[in-house]
N, C-alpha and C positions, 0 to 999 in steps of 0.2 A: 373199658370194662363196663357191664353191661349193668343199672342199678335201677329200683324204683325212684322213678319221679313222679310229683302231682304239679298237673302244669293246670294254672288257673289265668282266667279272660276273662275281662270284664267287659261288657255292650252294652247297648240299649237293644231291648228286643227286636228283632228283624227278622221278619220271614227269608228263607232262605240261608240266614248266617251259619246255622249248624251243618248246614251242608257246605256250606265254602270254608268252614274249620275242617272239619273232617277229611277232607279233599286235601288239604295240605299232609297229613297223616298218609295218606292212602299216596301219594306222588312220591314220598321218601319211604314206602315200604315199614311203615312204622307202626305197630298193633298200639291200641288204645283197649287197656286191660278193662277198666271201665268209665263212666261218663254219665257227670251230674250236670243238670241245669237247671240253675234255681234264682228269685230275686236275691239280689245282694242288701247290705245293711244300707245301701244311697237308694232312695228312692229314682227308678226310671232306672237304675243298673243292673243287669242280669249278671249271673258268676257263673261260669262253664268250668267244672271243675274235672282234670283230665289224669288218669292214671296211664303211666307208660311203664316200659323195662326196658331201659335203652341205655347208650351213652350218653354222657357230660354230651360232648361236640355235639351229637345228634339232637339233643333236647333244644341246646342254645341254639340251633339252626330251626328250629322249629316252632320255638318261639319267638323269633326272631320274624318268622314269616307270618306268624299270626299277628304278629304288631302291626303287620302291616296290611292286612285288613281294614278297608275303610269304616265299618262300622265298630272295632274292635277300638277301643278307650286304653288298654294298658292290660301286655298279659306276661305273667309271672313262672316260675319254676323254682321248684323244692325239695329236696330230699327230705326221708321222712323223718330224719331228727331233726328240724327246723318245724314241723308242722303238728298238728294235735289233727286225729283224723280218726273217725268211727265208719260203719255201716251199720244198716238194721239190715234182719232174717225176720222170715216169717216161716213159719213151717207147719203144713196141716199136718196132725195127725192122726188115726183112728183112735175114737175115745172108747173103743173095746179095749184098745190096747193100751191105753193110759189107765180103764181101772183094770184090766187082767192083773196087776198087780203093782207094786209101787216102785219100778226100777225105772220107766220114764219118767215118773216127777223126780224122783232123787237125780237122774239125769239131768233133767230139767234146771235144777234147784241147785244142783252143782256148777252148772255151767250158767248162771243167774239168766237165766230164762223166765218170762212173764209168760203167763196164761191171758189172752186177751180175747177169746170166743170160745165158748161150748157148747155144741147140739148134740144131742144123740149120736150122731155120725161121726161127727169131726170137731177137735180141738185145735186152734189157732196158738201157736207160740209165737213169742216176738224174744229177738237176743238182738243187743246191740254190740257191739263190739268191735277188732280187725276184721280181716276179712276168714283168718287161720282160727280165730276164737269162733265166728259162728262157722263154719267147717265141721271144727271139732265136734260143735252138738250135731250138724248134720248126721257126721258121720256113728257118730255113737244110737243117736236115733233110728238110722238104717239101718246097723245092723241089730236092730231090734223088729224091724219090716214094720214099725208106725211110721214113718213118710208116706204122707199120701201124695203131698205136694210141697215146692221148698221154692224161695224165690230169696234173694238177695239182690240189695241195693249197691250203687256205687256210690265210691269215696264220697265222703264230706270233710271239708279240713277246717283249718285257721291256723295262721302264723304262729309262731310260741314270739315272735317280734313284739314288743312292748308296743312300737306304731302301724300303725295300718299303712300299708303302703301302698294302696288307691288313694287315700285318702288323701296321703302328703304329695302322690303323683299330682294328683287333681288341683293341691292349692296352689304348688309351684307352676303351672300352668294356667292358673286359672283358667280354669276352662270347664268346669259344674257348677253350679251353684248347689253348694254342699246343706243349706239353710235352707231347702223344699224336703 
C-alpha cells in the first residue's frame, strides 16, 4: 500500500550528487512529491530531504541504493508520524483586492497568514504550515481572484526521536568529527 514517506541524505556538498540521487528515483519509476537541500546541524553535512508516495518495500529499496552512494554519509526514511514537518507559501496578491474590502485579511488572519511586503500593486503573504494548510489559503484566495502569484516550498522535517541519528550513525563509526 502506497504511503507518504520523507526520505532524508546526509553528504558533503558535491557537484553532481543531486543528479545521481535523483537518477535512482527516476530508474525505479518513483515521483519525488517534493525536494529540499539544505546544510544540516554538522558543519560540512548537507540534508536532502525527499517526499515520496510509495511503498514500505519501495522506499527501503530506495534508500537502500542511496546509501550507496559514494558521497552519501547515511540516508534515512520516515513516515509522517515519526517526523515533525512544515512548508512555507508565499502568495502575491493584488492589494486592490486586499483593501476592496476585508474578506482577504479575515482569510488571511484565519488561516494565520503573515503580511510580509506591500506596494501599491501587490501584497506578499507568507503561511507556513502542511502542505493541505497552505492549499487551503491558496484556494480560498483564488477563489476570490487576488492570486497573482503562489509558490510553495518543499518538506522540511525533524525526527520526533529524542536522538539524532546522524549523529549516533556518525560516532559508532567514527567517521566525522562531530567537534568542527
Amino acid at each position: 500500500m502506497k504511503q507518504t514517506f520523507t526520505i532524508t541524505a546526509f553528504s558533503e556538498n558535491h557537484i553532481g550528487l543531486l543528479n545521481r540521487i535523483t537518477i535512482i528515483f527516476t530508474r525505479r519509476r518513483v515521483n519525488i512529491e517534493t525536494l529540499t537541500v539544505s546544510p544540516s546541524a554538522i558543519k560540512g553535512v548537507h540534508k536532502f530531504t525527499i517526499v515520496v508516495n510509495e511503498t514500505r518495500e519501495m522506499v527501503e529499496k530506495v534508500v537502500k541504493q542511496i546509501d550507496k552512494v559514494v558521497e552519501v554519509i547515511k540516508a534515512f526514511y520516515h513516515t509522517d508520524d515519526e517526523i515533525i514537518f512544515q512548508e512555507i507559501a508565499l502568495y502575491k496578491v493584488s492589494t486592490d483586492k486586499l483593501m476592496e474590502n476585508n474578506k482577504v485579511e479575515t482569510i488571511v488572519r484565519k488561516n494565520a497568514g503573515r503580511i510580509v511586503e506591500v506596494t501599491p500593486k501587490y501584497t506578499v503573504i507568507e503561511k507556513m504550515g502542511t502542505a493541505d494548510e497552505t492549499q487551503e489559503l491558496f484556494d480560498e484566495l483564488n477563489q476570490l481572484g487576488a492570486i497573482l502569484q503562489f509558490t510553495r516550498s518543499g518538506r522540511i522535517a525533524v525526527t520526533r526521536l529524542s536522538e539524532e541519528l546522524l549523529h549516533n550513525f556518525l560516532k559508532k563509526r567514527e567517521i566525522w568529527d562531530l567537534d568542527n
